[in-house]
C-alpha positions in Angstrom: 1.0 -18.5 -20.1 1.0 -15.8 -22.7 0.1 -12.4 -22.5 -3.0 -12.0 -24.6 -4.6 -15.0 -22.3 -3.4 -13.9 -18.9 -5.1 -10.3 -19.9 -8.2 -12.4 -20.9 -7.5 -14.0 -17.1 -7.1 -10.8 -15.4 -10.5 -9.7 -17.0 -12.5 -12.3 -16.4 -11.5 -12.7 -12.6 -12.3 -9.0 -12.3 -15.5 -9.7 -14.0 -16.4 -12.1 -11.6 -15.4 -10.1 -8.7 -17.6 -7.1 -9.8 -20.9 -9.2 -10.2 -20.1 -11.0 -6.7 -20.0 -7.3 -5.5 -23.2 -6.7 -7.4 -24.8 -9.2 -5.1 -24.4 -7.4 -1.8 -27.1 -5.1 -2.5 -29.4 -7.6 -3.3 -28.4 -9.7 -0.3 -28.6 -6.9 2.5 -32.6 -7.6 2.6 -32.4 -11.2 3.3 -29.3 -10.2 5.8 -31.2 -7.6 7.3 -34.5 -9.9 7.9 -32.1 -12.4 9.6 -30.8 -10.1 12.4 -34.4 -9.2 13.1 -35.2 -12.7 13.7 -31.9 -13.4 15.8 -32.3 -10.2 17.7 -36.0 -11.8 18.3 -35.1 -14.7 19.3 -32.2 -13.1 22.0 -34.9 -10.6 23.3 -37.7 -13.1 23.8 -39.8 -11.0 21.8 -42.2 -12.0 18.8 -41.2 -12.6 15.1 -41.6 -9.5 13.3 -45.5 -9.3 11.1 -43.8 -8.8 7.2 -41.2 -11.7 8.6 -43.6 -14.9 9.7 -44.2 -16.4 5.9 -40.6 -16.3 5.6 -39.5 -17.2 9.4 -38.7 -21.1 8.5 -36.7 -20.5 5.3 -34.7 -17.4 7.0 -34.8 -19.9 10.2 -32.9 -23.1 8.1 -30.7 -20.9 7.1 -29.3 -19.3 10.0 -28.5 -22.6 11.4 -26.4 -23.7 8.7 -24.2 -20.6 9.4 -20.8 -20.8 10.8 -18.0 -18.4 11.5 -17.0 -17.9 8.2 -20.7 -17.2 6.1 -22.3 -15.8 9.0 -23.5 -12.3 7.5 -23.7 -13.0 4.4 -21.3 -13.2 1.2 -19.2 -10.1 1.2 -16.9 -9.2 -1.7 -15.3 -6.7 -0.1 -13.4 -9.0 1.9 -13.3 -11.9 -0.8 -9.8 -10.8 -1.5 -8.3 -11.5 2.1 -10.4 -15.1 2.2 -7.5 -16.5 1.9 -5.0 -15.0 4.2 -3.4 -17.1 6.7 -4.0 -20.0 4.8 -0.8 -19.6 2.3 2.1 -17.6 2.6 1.9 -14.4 1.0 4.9 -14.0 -2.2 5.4 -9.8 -2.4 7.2 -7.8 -4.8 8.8 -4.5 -3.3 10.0 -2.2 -6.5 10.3 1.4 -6.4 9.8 4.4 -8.7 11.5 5.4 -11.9 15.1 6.0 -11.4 15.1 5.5 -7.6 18.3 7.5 -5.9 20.8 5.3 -3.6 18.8 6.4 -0.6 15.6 4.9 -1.9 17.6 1.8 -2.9 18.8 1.0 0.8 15.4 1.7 2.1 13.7 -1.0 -0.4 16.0 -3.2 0.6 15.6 -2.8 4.1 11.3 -3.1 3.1 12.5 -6.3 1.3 14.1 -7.8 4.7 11.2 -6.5 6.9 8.7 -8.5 5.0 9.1 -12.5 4.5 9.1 -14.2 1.3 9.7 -10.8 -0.5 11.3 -10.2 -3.7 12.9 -6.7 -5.0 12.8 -6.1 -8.7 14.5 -3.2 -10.3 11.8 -0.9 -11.9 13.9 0.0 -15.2 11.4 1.2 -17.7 8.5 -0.7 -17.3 4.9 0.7 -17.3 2.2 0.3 -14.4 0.3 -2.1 -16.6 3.4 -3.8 -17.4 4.4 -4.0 -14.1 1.0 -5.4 -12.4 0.9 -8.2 -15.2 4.2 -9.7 -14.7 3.6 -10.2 -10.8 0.6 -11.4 -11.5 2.1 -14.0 -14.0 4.6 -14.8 -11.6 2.0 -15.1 -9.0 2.8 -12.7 -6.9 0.1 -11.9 -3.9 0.8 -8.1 -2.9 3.0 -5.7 -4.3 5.0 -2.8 -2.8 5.9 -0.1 -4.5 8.0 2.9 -2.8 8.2 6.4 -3.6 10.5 9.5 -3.1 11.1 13.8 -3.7 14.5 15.0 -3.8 16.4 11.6 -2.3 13.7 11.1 0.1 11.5 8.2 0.6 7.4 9.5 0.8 5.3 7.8 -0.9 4.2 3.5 -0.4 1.4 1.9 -2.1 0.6 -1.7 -0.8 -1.6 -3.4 -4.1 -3.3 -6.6 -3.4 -2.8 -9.0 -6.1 -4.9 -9.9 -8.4 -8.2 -8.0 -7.7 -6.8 -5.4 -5.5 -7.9 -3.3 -2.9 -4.6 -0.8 -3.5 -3.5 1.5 -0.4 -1.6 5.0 -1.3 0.7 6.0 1.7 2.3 9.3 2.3 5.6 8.9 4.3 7.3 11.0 6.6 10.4 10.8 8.8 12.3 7.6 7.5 15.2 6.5 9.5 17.1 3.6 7.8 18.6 1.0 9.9 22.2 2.6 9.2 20.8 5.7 10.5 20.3 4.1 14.5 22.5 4.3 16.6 23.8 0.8 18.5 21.1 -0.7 16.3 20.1 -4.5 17.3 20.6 -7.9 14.7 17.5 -8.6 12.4 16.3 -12.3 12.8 14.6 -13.5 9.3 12.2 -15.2 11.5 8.0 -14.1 10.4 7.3 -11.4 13.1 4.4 -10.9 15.0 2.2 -7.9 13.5 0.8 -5.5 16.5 -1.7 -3.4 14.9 -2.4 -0.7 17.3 -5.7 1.5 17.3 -7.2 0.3 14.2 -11.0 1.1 15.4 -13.0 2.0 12.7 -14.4 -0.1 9.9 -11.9 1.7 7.5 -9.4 1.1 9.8 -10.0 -2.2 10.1 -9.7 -2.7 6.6 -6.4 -0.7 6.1 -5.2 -3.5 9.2 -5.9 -6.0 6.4 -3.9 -4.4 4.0 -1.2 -4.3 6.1 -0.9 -7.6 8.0 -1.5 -9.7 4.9 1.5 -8.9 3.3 3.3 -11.1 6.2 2.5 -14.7 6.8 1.4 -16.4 9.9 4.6 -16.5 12.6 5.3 -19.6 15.1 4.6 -18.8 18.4 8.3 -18.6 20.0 9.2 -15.6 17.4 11.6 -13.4 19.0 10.8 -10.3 16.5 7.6 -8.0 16.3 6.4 -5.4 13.4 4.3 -3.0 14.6 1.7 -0.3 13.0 0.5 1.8 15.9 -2.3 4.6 14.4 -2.4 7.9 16.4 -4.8 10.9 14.6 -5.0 8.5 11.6 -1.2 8.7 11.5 0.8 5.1 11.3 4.0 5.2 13.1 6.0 1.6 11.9 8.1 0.1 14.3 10.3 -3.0 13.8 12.2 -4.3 17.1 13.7 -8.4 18.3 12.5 -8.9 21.7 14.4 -11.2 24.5 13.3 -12.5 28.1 15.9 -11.1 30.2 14.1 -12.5 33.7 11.1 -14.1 35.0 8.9 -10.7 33.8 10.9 -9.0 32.1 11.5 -8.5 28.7 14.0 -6.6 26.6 13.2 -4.6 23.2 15.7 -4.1 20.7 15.0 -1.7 17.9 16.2 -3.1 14.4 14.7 -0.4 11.9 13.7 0.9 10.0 11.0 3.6 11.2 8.7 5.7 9.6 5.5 7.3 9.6 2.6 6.8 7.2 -0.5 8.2 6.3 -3.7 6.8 4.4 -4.7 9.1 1.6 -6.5 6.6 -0.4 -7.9 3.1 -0.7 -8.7 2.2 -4.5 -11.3 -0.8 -4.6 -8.7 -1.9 -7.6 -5.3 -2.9 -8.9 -2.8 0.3 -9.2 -3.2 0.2 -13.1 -6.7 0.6 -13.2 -7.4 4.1 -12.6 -10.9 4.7 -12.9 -11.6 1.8 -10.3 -13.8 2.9 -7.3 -12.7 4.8 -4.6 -13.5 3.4 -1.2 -12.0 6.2 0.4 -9.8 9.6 -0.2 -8.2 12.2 2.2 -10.1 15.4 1.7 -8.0 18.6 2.2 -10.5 20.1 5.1 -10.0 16.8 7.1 -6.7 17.8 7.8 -7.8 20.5 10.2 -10.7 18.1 11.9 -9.2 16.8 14.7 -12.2 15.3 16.1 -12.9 13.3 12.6 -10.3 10.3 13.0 -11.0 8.2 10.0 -8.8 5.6 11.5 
């Protein structure tokens, strides 16, 4: 494909995405006049007045519901329709001129997630970047960041619509840096997300888990994102039975801690996409606001 038609690609998909957006707003009504007639119906209680002309065409369609289009079309989660359903292909690259420390820790990122290729950054742009995984049909990329030799920055960018999560990171320990560390399987992990509560938090989950594909049930190894005061702690351990109910953990690394500070409703080249969420400076001092 060339590059003046994938651009023309890339711009009519997001197009498309915008107006199904669009259509939210005008769909809330109609959603809203359907849990009024279900919430009816559960209670025993009589049909709304402003909802009886429309009670059998609102009625006909909440029967044809299922799982999947029960609540309406919703783009916001039109980009993770999919998940489960293929196996994710991520790209983990880094900054500009990464350091050797940055290098081992991408490549430790790159075993950690399945089905994940590391490119070298060299000189290319954002743009540049963003178009040749989506050319190569790439689902998610990873891209990790560092001061001074130290890895503290990760931005997860769903491919090729977005949503694009910025991570601050703190206190990475490579797996060199463990002592009596265990033997990584290449087996898919489980994914524990751990206090994900909140409607943003259940979003960032998203973000996270669909970046590995669906494990088989006897996998030995586990990835876990436990959220504590909105801040991610990553764990990464292989797991054996070692009696009838009892099971041992071994740690496998690497560990870190990470902290949402925004969530662009967009690809990580297009900067003036919409914010869906940004960490203020005063909610660092509310510790009963947990956006998490």
């Amino acid at each position: 494909m060339s590059s003046s038609s994938s651009v023309r690609r890339a711009a009519r998909l997001r197009r498309e995405y915008l107006y199904r957006k669009s259509l939210e707003g005008k769909a809330g009504k109609e959603e809203h006049a359907k849990r009024l007639i279900k919430a009816a119906e559960e209670n025993g209680t009589s049909v709304p007045t402003e909802l009886r002309n429309d009670y059998d065409k609102l009625k006909r369609k909440i029967d044809a519901e299922d799982v999947l289009t029960e609540g309406g079309p919703k783009a916001i989660d039109d980009e993770y329709a999919t998940v489960g359903l293929y196996d994710p292909r991520v790209c983990v690259t880094t900054s500009r001129e990464p350091s050797s420390r940055l290098k081992q820790f991408s490549k430790e990122i790159n075993l950690i997630i399945p089905n994940a290729q590391r490119i070298n950054r060299g000189g290319y742009r954002v743009d540049e970047l963003i178009a040749a995984a989506n050319e190569a049909n790439f689902t998610d990329l990873v891209m990790l960041q560092e001061t001074r030799g130290e890895p503290d920055g990760l931005v997860v960018c769903h491919l090729p619509l977005g949503p694009c999560a910025f991570f601050s990171l703190s206190g990475a320990v490579l797996r060199h840096d463990i002592e009596q560390v265990g033997s990584m399987s290449e087996a898919y992990p489980h994914v524990i997300l751990e206090g994900f509560e909140s409607e943003l938090g259940k979003r960032v989950g998203n973000v996270l888990k669909s970046i590995f594909p669906v494990p088989k049930p006897d996998s030995k190894r586990v990835v876990t994102f436990s959220t504590d005061n909105d801040f991610i702690s990553f764990r990464h351990h292989m797991y054996a039975k070692s009696g009838m109910d009892k099971v041992a953990l071994s740690e496998v690394g690497p560990r870190f801690e990470m902290r949402l500070y925004q969530l662009r409703l967009g690809t990580l080249d297009q900067k003036d996409a919409e914010l869906e969420y940004v960490l203020r400076p005063f909610q660092n001092t509310s510790k009963k606001r947990k956006a998490l």
